[in-house]
N, C-alpha and C positions, 0 to 999 in steps of 0.2 A: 661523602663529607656533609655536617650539616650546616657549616657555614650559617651559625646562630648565634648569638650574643646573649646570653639571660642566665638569671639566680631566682629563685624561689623558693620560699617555703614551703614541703608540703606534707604529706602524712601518706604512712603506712598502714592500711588496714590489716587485720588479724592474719587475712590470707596472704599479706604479703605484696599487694596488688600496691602500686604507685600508679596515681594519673602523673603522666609527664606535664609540664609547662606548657601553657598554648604554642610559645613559639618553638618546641621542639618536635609539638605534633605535627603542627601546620610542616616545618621545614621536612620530616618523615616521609608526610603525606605528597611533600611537592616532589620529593626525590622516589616516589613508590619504594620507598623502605616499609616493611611488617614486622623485622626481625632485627634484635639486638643482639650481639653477644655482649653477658655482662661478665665480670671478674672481680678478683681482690686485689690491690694495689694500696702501699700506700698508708693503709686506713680508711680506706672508701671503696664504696662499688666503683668497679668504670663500668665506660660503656659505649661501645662503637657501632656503627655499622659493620655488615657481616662482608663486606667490600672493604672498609675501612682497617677493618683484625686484621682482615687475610693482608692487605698491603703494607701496614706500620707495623705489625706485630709478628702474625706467624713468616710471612714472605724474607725479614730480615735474618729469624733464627735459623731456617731451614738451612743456609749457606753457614749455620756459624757450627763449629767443633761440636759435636754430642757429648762428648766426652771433657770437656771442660765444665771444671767445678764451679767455673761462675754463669758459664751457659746452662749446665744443669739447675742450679740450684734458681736464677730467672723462670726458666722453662717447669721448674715445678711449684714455683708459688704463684705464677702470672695463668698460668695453659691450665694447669690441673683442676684449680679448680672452675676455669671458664666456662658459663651455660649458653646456648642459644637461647631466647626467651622471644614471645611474639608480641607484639604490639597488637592488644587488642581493640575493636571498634568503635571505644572510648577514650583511647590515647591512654589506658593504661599496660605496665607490666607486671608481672611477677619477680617478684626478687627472692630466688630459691632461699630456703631457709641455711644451708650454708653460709655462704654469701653474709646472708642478714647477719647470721650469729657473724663472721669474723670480720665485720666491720660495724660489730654491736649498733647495729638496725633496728628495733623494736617500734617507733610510731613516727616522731620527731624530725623528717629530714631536710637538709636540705640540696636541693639541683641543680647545679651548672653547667654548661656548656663549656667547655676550654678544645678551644683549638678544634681536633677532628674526635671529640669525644666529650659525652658526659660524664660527671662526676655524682654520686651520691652520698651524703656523709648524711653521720647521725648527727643532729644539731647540736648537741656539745661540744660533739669533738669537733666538729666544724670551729665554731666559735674558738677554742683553743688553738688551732692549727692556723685559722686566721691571722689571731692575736701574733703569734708566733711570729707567722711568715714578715706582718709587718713591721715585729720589732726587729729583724734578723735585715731587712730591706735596708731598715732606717739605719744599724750600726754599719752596715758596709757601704751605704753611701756618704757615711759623716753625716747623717741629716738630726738635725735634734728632735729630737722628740722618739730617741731611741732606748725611753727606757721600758720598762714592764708597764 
């Protein structure tokens, strides 16, 4: 778990390579994590520890029905296309170019930590998804300031 709190802006190079955020390296490096499993979720990369997959992710479906069209159909947009990826020497990774293309990646991103996982969005659709979350926030709490 990386038990991190941060957002930053950062960029994609050509090959794909993200420097993660200081405090996602440092908390990596405190935990001797090298290795991410990333995914497509959402509209965004995630991105756990390879402790963290195996316990919140794979360990819950293994018990659930194979043959349920809603466990299949989780198990093949979440698993399928999941990469292991390494955390290299510079607190960078790789973001398979899968990946990139189905959460339209190209240079612009931005990083967050949520909970027991990173997030990566393209900074557009970041900003829209934001926007979203927080007018969606403001109508079901009756709060004003719930318009677009």
């Amino acid at each position: 778990m990386l038990r991190v709190r941060c957002q930053a802006n950062a960029t994609v190079d050509a090959k794909g390579r993200l420097a993660l955020p200081a405090p996602i390296r440092r908390a990596l490096a405190q935990n001797d994590e090298s290795q991410l499993v990333l995914s497509f979720h959402k509209g965004a990369v995630w991105g756990w520890t390879l402790g963290d997959f195996e316990q919140r992710v794979e360990r819950p479906l293994a018990d659930a029905d194979p043959f349920d069209a809603d466990v299949m159909d989780f198990v093949h947009s979440l698993l399928s296309p999941a990469q292991d990826v390494d955390v290299d020497a510079q607190g960078r990774i790789r973001i398979p170019p899968p990946l990139r293309d189905l959460a339209g990646i190209s240079k612009d991103v931005i990083v967050h930590s949520v909970l027991h996982r990173i997030e990566i969005w393209d900074r557009a659709v970041w900003d829209q998804r934001f926007k979203q979350s927080l007018h969606r926030t403001a109508e079901r709490s009756g709060m004003p300031g719930s318009r677009r």
